[in-house]
C-alpha positions as CSV (number, residue, x, y, z in Angstrom):
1,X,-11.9,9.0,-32.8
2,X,-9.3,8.8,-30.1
3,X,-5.9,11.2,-31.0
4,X,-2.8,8.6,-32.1
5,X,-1.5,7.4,-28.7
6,X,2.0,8.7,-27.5
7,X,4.5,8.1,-25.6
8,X,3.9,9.2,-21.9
9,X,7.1,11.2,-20.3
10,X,7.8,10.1,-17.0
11,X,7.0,13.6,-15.1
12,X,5.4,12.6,-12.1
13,X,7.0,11.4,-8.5
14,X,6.9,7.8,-7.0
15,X,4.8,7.5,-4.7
16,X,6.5,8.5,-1.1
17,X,6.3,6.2,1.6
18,X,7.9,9.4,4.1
19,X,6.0,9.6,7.2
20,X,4.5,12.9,6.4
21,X,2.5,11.2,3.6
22,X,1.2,8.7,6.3
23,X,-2.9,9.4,6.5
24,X,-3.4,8.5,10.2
25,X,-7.1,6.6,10.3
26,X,-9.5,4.5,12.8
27,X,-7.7,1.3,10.7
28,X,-4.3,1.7,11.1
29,X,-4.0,3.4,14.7
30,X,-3.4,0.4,16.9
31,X,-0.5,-0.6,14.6
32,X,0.9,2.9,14.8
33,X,0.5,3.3,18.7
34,X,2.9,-0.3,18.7
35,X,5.6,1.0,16.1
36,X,6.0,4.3,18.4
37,X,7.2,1.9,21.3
38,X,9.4,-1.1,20.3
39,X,10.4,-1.7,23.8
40,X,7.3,-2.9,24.2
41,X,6.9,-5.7,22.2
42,X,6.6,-9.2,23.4
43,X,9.6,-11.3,22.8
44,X,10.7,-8.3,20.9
45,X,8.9,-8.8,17.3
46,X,5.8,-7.6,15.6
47,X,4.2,-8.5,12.9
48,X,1.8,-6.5,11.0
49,X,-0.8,-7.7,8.6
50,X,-3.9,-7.0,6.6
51,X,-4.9,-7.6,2.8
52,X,-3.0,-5.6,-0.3
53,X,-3.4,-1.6,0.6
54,X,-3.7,-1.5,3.7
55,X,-0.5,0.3,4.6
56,X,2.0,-2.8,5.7
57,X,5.0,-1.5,3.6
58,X,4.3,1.8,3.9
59,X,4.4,1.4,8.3
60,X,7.8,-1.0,8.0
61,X,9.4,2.4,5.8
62,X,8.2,4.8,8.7
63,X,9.2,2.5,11.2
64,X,12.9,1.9,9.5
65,X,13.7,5.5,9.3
66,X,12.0,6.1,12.7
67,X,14.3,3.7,14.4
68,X,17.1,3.2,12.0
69,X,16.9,-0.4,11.4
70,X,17.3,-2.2,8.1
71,X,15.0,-3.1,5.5
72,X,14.3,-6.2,3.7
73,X,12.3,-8.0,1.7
74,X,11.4,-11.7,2.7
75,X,11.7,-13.0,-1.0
76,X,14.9,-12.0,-1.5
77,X,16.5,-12.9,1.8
78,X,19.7,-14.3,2.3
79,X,21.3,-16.6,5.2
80,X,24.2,-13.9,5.1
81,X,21.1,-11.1,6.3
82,X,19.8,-13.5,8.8
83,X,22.9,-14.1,10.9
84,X,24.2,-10.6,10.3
85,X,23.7,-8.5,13.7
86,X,21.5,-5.7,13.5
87,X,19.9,-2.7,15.5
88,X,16.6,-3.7,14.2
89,X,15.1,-5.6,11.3
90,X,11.7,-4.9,9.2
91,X,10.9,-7.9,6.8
92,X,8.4,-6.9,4.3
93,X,6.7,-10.2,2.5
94,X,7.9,-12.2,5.5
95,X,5.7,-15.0,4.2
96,X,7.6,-15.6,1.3
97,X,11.0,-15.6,2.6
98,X,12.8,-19.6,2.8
99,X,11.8,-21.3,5.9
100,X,15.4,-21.5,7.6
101,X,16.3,-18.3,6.6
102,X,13.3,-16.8,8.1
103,X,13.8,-19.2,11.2
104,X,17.7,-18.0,11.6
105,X,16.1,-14.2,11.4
106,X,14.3,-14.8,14.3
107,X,16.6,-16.4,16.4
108,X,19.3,-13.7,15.1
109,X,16.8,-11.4,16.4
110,X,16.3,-12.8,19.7
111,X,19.8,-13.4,20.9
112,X,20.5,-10.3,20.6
113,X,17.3,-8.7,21.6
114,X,16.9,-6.6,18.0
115,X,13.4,-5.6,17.7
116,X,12.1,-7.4,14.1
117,X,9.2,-6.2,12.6
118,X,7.8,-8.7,10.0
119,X,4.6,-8.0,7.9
120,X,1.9,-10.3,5.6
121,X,-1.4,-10.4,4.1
122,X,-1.9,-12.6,7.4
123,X,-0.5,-13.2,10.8
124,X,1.8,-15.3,11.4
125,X,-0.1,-17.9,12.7
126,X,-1.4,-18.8,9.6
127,X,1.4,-18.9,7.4
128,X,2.2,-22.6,6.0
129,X,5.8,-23.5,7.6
130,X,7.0,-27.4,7.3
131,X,9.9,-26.7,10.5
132,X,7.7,-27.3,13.3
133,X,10.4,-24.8,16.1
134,X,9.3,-21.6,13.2
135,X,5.7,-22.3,13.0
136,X,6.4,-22.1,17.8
137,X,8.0,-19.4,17.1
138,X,5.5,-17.5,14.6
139,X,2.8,-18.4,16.6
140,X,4.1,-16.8,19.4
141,X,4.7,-13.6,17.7
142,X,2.1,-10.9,18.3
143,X,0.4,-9.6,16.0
144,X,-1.3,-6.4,14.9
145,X,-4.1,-6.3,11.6
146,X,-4.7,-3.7,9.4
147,X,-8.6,-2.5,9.3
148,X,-10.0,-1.9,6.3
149,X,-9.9,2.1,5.0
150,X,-13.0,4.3,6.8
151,X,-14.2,6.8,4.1
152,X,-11.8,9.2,4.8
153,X,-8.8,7.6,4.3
154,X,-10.2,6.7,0.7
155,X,-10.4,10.0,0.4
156,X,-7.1,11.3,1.8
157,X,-5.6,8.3,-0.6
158,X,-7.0,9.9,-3.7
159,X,-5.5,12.7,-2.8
160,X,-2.1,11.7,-2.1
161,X,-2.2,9.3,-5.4
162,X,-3.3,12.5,-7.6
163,X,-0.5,14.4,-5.8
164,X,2.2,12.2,-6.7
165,X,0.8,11.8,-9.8
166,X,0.3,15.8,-10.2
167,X,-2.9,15.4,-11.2
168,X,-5.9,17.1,-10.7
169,X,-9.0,16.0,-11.0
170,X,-13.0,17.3,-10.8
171,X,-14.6,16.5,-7.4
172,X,-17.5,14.9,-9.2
173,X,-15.1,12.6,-11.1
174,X,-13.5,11.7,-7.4
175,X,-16.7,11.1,-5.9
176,X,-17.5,8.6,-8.4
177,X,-14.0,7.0,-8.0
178,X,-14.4,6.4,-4.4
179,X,-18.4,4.9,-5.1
180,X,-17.2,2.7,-7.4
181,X,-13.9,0.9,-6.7
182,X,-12.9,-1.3,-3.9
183,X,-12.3,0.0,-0.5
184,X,-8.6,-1.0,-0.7
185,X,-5.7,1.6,-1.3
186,X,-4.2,-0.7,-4.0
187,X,-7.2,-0.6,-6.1
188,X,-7.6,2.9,-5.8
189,X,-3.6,3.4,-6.3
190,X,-4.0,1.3,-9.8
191,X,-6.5,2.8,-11.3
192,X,-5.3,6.4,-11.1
193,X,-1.8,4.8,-12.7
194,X,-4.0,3.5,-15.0
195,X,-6.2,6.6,-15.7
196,X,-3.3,8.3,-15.6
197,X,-1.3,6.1,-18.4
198,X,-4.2,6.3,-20.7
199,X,-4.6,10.1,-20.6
200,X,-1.4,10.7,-20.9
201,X,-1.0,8.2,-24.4
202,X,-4.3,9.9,-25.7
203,X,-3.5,13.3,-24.7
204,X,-7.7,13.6,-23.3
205,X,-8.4,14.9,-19.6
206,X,-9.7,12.5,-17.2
207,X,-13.1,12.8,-17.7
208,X,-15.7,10.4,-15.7
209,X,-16.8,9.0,-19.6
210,X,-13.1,8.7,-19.7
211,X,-12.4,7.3,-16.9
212,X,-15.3,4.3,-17.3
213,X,-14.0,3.8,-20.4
214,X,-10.4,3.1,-19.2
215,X,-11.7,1.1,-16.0
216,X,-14.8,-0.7,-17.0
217,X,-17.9,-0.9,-15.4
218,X,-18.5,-2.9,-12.4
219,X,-20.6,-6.3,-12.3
220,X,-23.6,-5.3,-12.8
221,X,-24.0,-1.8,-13.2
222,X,-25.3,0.6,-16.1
223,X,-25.3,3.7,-16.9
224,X,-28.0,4.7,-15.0
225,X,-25.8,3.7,-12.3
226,X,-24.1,6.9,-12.6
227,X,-26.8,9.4,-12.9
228,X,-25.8,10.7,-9.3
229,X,-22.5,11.8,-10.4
230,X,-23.6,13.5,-13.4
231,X,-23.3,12.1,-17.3
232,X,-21.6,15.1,-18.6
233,X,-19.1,16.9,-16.8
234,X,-17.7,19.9,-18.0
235,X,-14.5,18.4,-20.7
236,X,-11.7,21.1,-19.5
237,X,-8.1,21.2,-21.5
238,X,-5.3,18.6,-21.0
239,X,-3.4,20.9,-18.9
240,X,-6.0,21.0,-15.9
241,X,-6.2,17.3,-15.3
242,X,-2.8,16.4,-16.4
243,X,0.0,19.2,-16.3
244,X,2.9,18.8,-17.7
């Protein structure tokens, strides 16, 4: 029987988004090499995309307190932020920010020669505009995509989540991690929050019977799917996977 669930104390850090948590990689190099020189951008904007994890919001952060430009987010934009003149703009969710706002952003941008960094799930080009001048002006915007993660930034990732988490965890319960969720930092980011969570309410380590239990199986497998992990790992106290 599981111990009565408590209340979890909010010990460990956000998660940082401070360039020296930035896990260089094979996927995310060509974006990088293009933040490091603004100057260069045609028609002085950039937008960065890729799918959910990839790194988009964490790159507009670095590239904000690189340069010292401002930071938005497209949903929430104003007309007052669009015309306002700025050394530099990064838009996060550009996609989702209102049409003319996003269009007076751009033009703002361009008068003055501000470099504006706007980022997506995918490029410009593709996002659905009804004001035929912003869907010219998106398609002319270049843009950089995100690769998906190699191996070892799904590894460095795990790391960095259990960090800010301040957890630690056995190898043999990473590996199987890694195996069995999808290759995307968001998925692997959620379900240490929700390992994490659970452990925490039920005062148990994070075991890998735990951690199937809390994250379910995949389609299809069994347990026989996990027989190259191990079935029993070694339980160890509360305080070795979750201290504090």
């Amino acid at each position: 029987m599981l111990p009565p669930t408590q209340l979890p104390l909010p010990l460990a850090r956000p998660p940082s988004s401070a360039r020296a948590d930035w896990v260089p990689d094979v996927s995310n190099a060509e974006a990088l090499a293009w933040l490091a020189a603004p100057a260069t951008w045609p028609l002085h904007r950039l937008a960065l995309s890729g799918p959910p994890g990839t790194g988009k919001s964490h790159l507009l952060a670095i590239a904000a307190a690189d340069h010292g430009w401002r930071h938005l987010q497209g949903p929430a934009l104003t007309q007052a932020e669009a015309l306002a003149p700025a050394p530099g703009t990064v838009l996060d969710q550009a996609d989702q920010a209102e049409e003319s706002t996003l269009f007076h952003l751009i033009n703002q941008a361009a008068a003055t020669g501000a470099p504006l960094l706007l980022a997506a799930r995918l490029p410009p080009a593709r996002w659905a505009t009804t004001l035929p001048d912003l869907a010219s002006r998106l398609r002319a915007t270049h843009a950089v995509g995100l690769a998906e993660p190699s191996d070892g930034l799904l590894a460095a990732l795990l790391t960095k989540h259990l960090a800010d988490r301040q957890l630690r965890l056995d190898p043999a319960v990473q590996a199987w991690l890694l195996a069995r969720l999808p290759r995307d930092a968001a998925s692997l980011g959620a379900a240490i929050a929700a390992l994490d969570d659970a452990a925490l309410a039920q005062s148990v380590p994070i075991t890998r019977p735990f951690a199937r239990q809390i994250l379910g199986p995949r389609p299809g497998e069994d347990d026989t799917d996990d027989d190259r992990f191990g079935n029993d790992f070694p339980e160890t106290s509360p305080d070795a996977d979750n201290p504090g």
